[in-house]
KELOGU-74720 format. One record per residue (C-alpha): x, y, z. Coordinates in steps of 0.2 Angstrom, whole numbers, padded with zeros to 4 digits, always signed. Layout:
N
XYZ;...
# end
This chain:
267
-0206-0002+0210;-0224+0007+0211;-0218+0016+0194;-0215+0003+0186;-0230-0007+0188;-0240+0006+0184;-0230+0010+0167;-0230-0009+0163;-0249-0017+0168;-0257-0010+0152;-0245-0020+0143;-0251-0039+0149;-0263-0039+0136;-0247-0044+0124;-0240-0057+0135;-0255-0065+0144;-0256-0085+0141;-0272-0087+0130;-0270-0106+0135;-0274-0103+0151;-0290-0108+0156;-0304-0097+0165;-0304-0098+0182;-0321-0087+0183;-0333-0094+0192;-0352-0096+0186;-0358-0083+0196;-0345-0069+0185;-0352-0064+0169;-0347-0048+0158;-0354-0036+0145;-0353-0019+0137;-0358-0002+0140;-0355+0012+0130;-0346+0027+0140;-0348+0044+0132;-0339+0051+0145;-0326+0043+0141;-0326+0041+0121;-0328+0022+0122;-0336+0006+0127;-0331-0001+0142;-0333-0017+0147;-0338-0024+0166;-0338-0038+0173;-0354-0042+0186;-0352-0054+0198;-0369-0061+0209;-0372-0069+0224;-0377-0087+0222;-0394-0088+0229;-0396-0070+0215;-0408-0082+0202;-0420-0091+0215;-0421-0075+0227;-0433-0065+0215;-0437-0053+0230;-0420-0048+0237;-0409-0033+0234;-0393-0032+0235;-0379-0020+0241;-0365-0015+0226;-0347-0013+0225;-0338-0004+0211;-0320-0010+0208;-0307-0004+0195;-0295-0013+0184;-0309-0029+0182;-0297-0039+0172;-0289-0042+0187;-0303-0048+0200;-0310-0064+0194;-0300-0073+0181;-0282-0077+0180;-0282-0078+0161;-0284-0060+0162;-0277-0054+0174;-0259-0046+0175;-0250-0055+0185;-0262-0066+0198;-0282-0063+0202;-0289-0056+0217;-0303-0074+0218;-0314-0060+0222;-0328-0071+0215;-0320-0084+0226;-0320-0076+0241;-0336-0069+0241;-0344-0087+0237;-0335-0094+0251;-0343-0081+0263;-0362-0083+0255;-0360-0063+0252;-0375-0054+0248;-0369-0043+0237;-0366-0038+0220;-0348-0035+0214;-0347-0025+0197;-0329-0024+0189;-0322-0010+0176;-0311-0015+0165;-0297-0001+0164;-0291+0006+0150;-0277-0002+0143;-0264+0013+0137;-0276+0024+0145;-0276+0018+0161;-0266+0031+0170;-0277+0047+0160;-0292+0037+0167;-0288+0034+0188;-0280+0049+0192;-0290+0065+0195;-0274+0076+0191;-0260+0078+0179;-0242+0072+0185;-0229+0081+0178;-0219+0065+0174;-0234+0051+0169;-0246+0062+0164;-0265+0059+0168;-0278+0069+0173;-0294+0062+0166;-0301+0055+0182;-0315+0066+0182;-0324+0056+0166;-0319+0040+0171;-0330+0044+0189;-0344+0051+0179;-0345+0038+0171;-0349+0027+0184;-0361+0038+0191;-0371+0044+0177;-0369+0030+0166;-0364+0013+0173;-0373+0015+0190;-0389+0020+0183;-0386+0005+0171;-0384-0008+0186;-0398+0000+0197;-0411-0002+0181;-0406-0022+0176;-0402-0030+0191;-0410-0027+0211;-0399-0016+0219;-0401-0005+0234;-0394+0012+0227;-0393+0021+0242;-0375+0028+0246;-0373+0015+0262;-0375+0001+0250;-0363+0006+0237;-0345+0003+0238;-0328+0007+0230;-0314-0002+0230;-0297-0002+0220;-0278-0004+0223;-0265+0010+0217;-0269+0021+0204;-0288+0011+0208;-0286+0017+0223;-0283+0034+0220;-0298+0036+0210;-0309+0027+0223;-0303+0037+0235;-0307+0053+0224;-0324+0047+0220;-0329+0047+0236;-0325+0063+0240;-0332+0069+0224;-0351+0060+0225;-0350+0057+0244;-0369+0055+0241;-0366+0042+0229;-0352+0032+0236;-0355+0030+0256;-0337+0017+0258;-0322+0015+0250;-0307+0003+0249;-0294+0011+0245;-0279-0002+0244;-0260+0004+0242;-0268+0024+0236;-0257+0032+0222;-0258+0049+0235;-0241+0052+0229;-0246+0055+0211;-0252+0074+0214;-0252+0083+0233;-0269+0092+0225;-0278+0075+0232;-0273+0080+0250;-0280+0097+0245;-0295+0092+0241;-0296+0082+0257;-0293+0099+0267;-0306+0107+0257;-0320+0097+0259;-0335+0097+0269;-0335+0087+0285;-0333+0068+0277;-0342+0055+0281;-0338+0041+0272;-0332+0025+0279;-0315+0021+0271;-0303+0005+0275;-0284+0010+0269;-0272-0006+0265;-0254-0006+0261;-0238-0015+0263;-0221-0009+0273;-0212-0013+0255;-0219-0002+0243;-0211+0010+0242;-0202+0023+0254;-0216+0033+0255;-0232+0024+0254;-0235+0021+0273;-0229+0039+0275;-0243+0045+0262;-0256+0034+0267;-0253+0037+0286;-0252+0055+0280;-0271+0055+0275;-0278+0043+0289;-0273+0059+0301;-0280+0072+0288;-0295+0062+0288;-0298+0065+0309;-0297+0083+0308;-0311+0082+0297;-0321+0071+0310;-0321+0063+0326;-0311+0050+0328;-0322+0043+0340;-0334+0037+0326;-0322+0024+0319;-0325+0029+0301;-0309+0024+0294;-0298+0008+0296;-0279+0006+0291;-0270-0009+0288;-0252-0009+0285;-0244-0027+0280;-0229-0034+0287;-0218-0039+0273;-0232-0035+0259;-0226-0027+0243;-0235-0020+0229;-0245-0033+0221;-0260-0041+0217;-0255-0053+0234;-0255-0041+0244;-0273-0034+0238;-0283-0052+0236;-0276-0057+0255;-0284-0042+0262;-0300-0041+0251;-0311-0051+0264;-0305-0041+0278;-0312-0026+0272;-0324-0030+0264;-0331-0037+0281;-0327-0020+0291;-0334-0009+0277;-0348-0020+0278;-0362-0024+0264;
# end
């Protein structure tokens, strides 16, 4: 099931019903941004907190999520939005959402920090520093930010989670906590080597999947919660995992836990 939704998502973009409406708030607006790491432009979606206009003095925490055509408007998105916009209105967030749109046919070279020897991949590496040298620097200039690794976020949910995951352990000085929803561990073991490899992390991460995702995805994501503790004490409650009764591989299964942890990561 995992496979195929990851073979199949660049694809909505033929089938996706132009009639719909937008459902994106007010608060969502989009532009682009040229990505040399990556040969391209991108373009992002920025969300900002409602109070963002008349609160000229205030700066604001950021999270970074992937696969932006998803998050905010069911017009674009593949099959159901996260209301991340929503959500975050409802709970009077102070904070700053920015959303990458993936890469269509490129989406699997993009998120994945290795080469699978059945899907390919492998470009992960200029997709993150992207972010980092590019888009980052980008949001930190235009709008008021506080840049700091404890106030910048990553979240993202299968192959998006991968590469959050991976992007925290590359610029741990830039991204201080992650979301990794439903982690594509399984699509090279080199991500569990890297996790042996390196220094003593401490980045706060919240792990979410469902019990029907696959037959390995609470085995792999368990798997690396318990990697994560020999790395550091337990005791300091760095990491969170959610495992979902009945909760399947979806876009459900991700907007349902979005506000949970988001409110553990904290912002």
């Amino acid at each position: 099931m995992i496979r195929v939704f990851l073979l199949s998502i660049f694809l909505w973009m033929t089938f996706v019903g132009n009639a719909q409406q937008s459902t994106a708030s007010k608060n969502v607006s989009t532009f682009s941004i040229e990505a040399p790491q990556l040969t391209t432009t991108k373009k992002i979606w920025i969300y900002l907190p409602e109070n963002y206009s008349v609160s000229a003095k205030k700066n604001y925490s950021v999270i970074y999520m992937q696969d932006a055509q998803n998050l905010f408007d069911a017009k674009t998105s593949y099959v159901g939005e996260w209301n991340v916009d929503e959500k975050l209105d409802s709970l009077k967030a102070q904070v700053i959402v920015v959303g990458i749109e993936h890469g269509n046919d490129k989406r699997i070279d993009e998120l994945t920090p290795y080469k699978n020897e059945k899907y390919g991949g492998g470009n992960a590496d200029n997709y993150v520093d992207f972010i980092v040298k590019t888009l980052k620097p980008y949001i930190d200039k235009n709008y008021r930010t506080k840049p700091k690794a404890k106030n910048t976020i990553i979240i993202g949910s299968s192959l998006g989670g991968l590469v959050s995951y991976y992007a925290a352990l590359k610029y741990p000085d830039v991204f201080g906590k992650v979301g990794a929803f439903s982690p594509s561990f399984w699509f090279s073991n080199e991500i569990y080597t890297l996790t042996e490899q390196a220094p003593k992390i401490k980045t706060k991460i919240y792990f979410l999947c469902g019990d029907k995702e696959s037959d390995d995805m609470v085995k792999d994501m368990t798997k690396m919660e318990h990697l994560l503790d020999t790395k550091r004490c337990y005791c300091l409650h760095l990491t969170k995992s959610k495992i979902v009764k009945d909760g399947e591989h979806n876009e459900k299964l991700w907007r349902d836990g979005f506000v949970k942890a988001v409110l553990w990561l904290g912002y």
